[in-house]
LONU-642876 format. One record per residue (C-alpha): residue in one letter; x, y, z. Coordinates in pm, whole numbers, plus 50000, padded with zeros to 5 digits. Example, Ala and Ser with C-alpha at 12.3 -4.5 7.8 and 13.67 -1.06 7.14 Angstrom:
<pts>
a512304955050780 s513674989450714 
</pts>
This chain:
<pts>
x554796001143441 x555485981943776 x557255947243812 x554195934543865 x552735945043546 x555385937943397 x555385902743449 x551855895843393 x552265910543061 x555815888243006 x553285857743120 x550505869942897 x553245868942590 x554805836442679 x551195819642637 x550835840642321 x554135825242212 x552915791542272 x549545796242070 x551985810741796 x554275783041821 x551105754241801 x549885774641515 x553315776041318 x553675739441330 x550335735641164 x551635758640921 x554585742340833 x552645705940805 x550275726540578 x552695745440355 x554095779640348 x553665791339969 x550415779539746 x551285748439537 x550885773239205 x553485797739315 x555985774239458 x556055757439117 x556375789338930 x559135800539192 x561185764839101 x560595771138714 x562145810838729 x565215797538983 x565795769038705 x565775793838419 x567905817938636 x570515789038662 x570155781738320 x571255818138200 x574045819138494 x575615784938308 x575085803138005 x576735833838072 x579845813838108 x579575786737861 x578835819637574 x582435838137709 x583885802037545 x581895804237158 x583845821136904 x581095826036660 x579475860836686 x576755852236495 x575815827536717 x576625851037008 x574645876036837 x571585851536838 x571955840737180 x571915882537306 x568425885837134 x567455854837374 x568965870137634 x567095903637575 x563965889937589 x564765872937896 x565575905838018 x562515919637918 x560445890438099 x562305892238371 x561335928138391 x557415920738346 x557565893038609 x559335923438846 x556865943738791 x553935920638793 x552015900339035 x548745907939242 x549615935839513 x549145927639833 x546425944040066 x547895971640270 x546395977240610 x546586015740581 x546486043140342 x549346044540127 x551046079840066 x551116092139659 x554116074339543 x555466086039189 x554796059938873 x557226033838899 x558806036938597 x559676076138729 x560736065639023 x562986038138882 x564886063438683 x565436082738970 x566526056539183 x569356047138902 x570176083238816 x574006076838953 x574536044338765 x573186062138431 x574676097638489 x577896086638541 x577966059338327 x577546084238053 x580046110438224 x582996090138346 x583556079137980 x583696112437841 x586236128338115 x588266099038134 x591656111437899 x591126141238047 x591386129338391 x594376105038289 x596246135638192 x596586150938560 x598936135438801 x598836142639153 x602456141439371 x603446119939121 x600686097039108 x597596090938824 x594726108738869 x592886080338738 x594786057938979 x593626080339271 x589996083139205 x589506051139091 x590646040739413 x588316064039595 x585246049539374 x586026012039485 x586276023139795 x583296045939873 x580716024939789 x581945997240053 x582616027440278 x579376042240281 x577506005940365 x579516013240718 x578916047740761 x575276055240713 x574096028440932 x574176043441242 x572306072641073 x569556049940979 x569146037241384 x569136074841455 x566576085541211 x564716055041165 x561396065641378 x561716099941145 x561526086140814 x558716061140922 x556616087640971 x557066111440697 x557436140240900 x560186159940694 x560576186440916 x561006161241220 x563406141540992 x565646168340882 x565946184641242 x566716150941398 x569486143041120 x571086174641239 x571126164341571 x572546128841599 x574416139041269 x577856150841404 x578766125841631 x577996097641432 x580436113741128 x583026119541354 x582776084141511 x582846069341168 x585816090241037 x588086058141154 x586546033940895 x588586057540637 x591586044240824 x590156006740759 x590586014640412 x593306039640355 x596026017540512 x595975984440316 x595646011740028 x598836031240111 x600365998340157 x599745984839807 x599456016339567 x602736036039801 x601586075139685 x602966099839796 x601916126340041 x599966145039800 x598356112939622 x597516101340016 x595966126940119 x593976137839784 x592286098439819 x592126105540224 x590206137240113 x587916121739878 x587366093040110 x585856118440372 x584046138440153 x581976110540011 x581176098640368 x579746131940423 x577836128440085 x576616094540139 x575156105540431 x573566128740384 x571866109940109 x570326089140397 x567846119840396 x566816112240069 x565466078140155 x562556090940316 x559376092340124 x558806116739856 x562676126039885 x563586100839612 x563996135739370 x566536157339591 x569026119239570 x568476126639167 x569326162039191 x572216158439414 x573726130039161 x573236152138908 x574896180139042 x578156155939130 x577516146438682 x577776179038572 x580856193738801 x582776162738658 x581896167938315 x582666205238371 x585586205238561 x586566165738564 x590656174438696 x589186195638998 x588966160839170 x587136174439436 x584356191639304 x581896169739169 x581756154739567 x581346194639696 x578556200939495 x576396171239579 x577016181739919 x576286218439894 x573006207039703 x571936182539959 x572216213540255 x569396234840080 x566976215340249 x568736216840568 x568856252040628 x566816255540873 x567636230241087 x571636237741056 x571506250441445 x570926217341596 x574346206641461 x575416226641739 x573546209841998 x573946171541919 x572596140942018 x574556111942155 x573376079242044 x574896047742253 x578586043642156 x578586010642146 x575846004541906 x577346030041664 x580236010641646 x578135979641614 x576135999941319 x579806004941185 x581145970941183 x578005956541085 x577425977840776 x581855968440715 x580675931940675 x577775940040485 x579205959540256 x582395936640169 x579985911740025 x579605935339714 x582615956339722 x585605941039853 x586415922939574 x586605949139335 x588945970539553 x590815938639614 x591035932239248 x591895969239172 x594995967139462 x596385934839328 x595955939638934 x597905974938879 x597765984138588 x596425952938429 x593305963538606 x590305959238347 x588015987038460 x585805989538182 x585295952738170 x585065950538556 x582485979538548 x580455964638325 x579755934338448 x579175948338764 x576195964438600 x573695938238591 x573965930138953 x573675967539044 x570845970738820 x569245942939021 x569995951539370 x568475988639300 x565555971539107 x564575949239427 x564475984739624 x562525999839356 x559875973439264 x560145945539541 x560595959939848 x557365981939839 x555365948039839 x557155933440119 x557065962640356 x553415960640292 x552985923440388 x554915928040670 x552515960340820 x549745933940683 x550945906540872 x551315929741189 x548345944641171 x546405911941149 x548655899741466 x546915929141651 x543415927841539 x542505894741367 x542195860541551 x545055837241600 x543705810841358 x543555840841062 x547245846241126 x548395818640880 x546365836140589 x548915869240587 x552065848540713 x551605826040426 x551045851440171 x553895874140356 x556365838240325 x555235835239952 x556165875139906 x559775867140034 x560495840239921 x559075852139543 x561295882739547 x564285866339552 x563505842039309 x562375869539057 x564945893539162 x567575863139106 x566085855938746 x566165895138630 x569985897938742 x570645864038570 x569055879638258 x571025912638238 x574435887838325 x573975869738029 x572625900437761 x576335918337865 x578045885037843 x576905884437475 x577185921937424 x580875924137590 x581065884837349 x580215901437020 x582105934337087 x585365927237240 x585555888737246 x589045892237443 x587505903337730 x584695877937757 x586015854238035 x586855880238241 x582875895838179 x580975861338213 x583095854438568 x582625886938746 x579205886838608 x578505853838798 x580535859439062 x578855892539168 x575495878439070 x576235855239380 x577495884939567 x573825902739486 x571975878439616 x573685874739972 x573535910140028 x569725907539960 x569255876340138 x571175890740455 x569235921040422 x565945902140467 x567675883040778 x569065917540960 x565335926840881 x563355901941103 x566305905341372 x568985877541239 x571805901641280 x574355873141346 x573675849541084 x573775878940826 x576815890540907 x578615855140984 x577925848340638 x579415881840563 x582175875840739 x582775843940609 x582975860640184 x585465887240310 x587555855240461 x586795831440117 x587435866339907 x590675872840067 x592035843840083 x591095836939698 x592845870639601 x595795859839816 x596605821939666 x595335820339277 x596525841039063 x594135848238730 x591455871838779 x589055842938576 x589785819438765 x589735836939076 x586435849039009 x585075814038902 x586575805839250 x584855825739447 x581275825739281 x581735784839384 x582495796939722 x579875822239729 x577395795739597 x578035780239980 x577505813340139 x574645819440011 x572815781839997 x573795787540392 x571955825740429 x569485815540207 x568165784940464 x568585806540726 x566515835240581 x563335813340451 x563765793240769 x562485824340976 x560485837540729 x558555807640684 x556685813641038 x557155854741050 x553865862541281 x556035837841560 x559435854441476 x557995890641473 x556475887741801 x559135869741967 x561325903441873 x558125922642017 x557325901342318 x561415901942427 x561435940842431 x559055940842738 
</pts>
């Protein structure tokens, strides 16, 4: 293209821009969401906030009938929850969609790791407890590993996601895998410092020894490798080869739970089959721009504390008083959330948003406000719905964890709120870093990690530091959350500004 081109086709967008701009103003005087679905929206964020009061105010009743009672509310609230997921008119798609598995199939794959080791970790726990290594717990060691490779792997696979994006988009599996190959090495050995991120501040609390170090060090890398290469399985149709490989890592623990290191080794090996033939271009790699790999790093670092750093900083400053069964399980319904948003939610939006784009090519500018209203309506719906289904399953294991071990309550009801909150940022920063808000996302990241170490650092009580920080997180995420709906509210003008500045 010539300069000249070029700048006709920058004044031919700017005049575009303005049309867009006259026509989002309209749209905003007019109303972004039908009057129907903005009132259900309202009713299913005032029952959500409803069961999150709840789930604390039932950690305080004694009575387990009661308690009982209110879990058989709280079970059907699941269950609606679920139906209001999984309902809703589907929105056209502008193009042939590719054979997707049933739902429910593909929801069991996607939470294969949550249920297989769920069921596993239980059943090899004594035996692991038994094994010490240079001195140190077993337990103590992998337990550290698991807090931290889930906040680890947030970092790490980003860059692998800039690399292969293009690949997966397309569905070109052959393309895909050979590409991974390529940009594959350098971006794992570029990301093998974020292990040092995490390893010192562990040292410095835990003080292993030698062995213990470098058994968690060990661990650390192997699960980057793993988590990786689980990127692959993110492409379409792939969603079985993620439910193999977790499998594979379920049945070395249960087999051999004190080899520490195998269960990681044979999701790995499992995940090369496919690669086999494309194991030659690791030897002729691709380098991707250094500096945004190491924005891909830090960015995914500030993403991923929102979930995750709490529970490692709980596990560092608790010792031994460190409730992991109670901590776990609460986790649960916010996990079972985030991956049901993936699962059942996200498949609608990406098809308003193609919708939406494909109407910005090929419909009329007045038409655009048909799709960017329903596309608004989508986002803004999902995170309602997703909000009320995790507020749901917060409450049913408040009352379960009530009625069976009424000791541990508190602790259940706060970290179940408190990560609840931490859900919904990471979703709502998700749909920010998706329309191009990379800064506002991760400010408000940054801004938890400060609130959630600072908490950890001056109270003392994990209830009440949890209560603490789902009030700050309730700031965080009133602040992402006008942010987010603020730009989605006129997507056709924010998508093509993103489009028109890439000229």
């Amino acid at each position: 293209m010539t300069l000249s081109e070029g700048n006709q086709r920058r004044k031919s967008g700017w005049r575009v821009l303005k049309l867009l701009q006259a026509g989002s103003a309209r749209h905003r005087l007019s109303g972004s969401v039908p009057q129907r679905a903005e009132l259900r929206n309202r009713l299913e964020l005032l029952i959500s906030a409803v069961l999150l009061v709840g789930t604390v105010g039932i950690s305080l009743v004694h009575d387990r009938g009661l308690v009982a009672t209110f879990g058989m509310v709280a079970a059907a609230c699941a269950l609606l929850a679920l139906v209001v997921l999984a309902g809703g008119r589907r929105p056209p798609s502008p193009e042939p969609e590719p054979r997707r598995l049933p739902v429910s199939v593909e929801l069991l794959l996607h939470l294969s790791p949550v249920l297989l080791l769920s069921l596993a970790f239980p059943v090899v726990s004594e035996r692991i407890a038994a094994v010490q290594i240079g001195g140190a717990s077993l337990t103590g060691v992998v337990l550290g590993s698991s807090l931290t490779v889930p906040w680890l792997s947030q970092s790490v696979c980003m860059p692998l996601y800039r690399g292969v994006g293009p690949q997966i988009e397309a569905g070109d599996r052959a393309a895909l895998r050979s590409r991974f190959c390529a940009v594959w090495p350098l971006i794992a050995l570029r990301a093998l410092p974020v292990v040092a991120v995490f390893a010192l501040p562990v040292q410095l609390v835990m003080g292993w020894s030698l062995p213990a170090l470098a058994a968690y060090l060990a661990l650390s890398i192997l699960h980057l490798v793993f988590a990786q290469l689980l990127v692959l399985t993110n492409a379409p149709g792939q969603r079985p080869l993620w439910a193999l490989a977790w499998a594979g890592y379920a049945g070395a623990l249960l087999v051999a739970p004190t080899v520490w290191f195998l269960p990681v080794v044979v999701g790995i090996l499992i995940q090369l089959v496919p690669l086999r033939r494309h194991l030659r271009e690791l030897a002729r790699p691709v380098h991707l721009d250094r500096r945004d790999v190491v924005g891909d790093l830090l960015g995914g670092l500030l993403v991923g504390s929102v979930l995750w750093a709490d529970k490692l900083l709980f596990f560092l400053t608790a010792g031994r008083d460190f409730a992991v069964n109670t901590v776990f399980l609460a986790l649960l319904p916010a996990i079972l959330a985030y991956n049901l948003y993936f699962v059942l939610l996200a498949p609608r939006f990406d098809r308003s948003v193609r919708a939406l784009r494909t109407a910005m090519e090929e419909e009329p500018l007045d038409r655009l406000h048909v799709h960017s209203r329903a596309l608004s309506g989508v986002v803004g719906g999902s995170l309602v719905r997703i909000g009320l289904a995790g507020a749901a399953m917060a409450f049913l294991v408040t009352c379960l964890v009530a009625t069976l071990a009424p000791g541990s309550a508190a602790l259940s009801a706060a970290v179940s709120v408190a990560s609840w909150m931490f859900m919904m940022t990471t979703v709502v920063c998700y749909k920010l870093e998706y329309i191009g808000q990379r800064r506002p996302a991760q400010l408000g990241s940054a801004a938890h990690l400060a609130f959630t170490i600072g908490t950890f650092t001056v109270l003392d009580g994990a209830v009440q530091i949890y209560l603490t920080l789902a009030a700050l997180e309730l700031v965080v995420l009133m602040a992402a959350l006008r942010s987010c709906l603020r730009h989605w509210r006129v997507p056709e003008y924010t998508l093509f500004w993103r489009h028109a500045t890439s000229w």
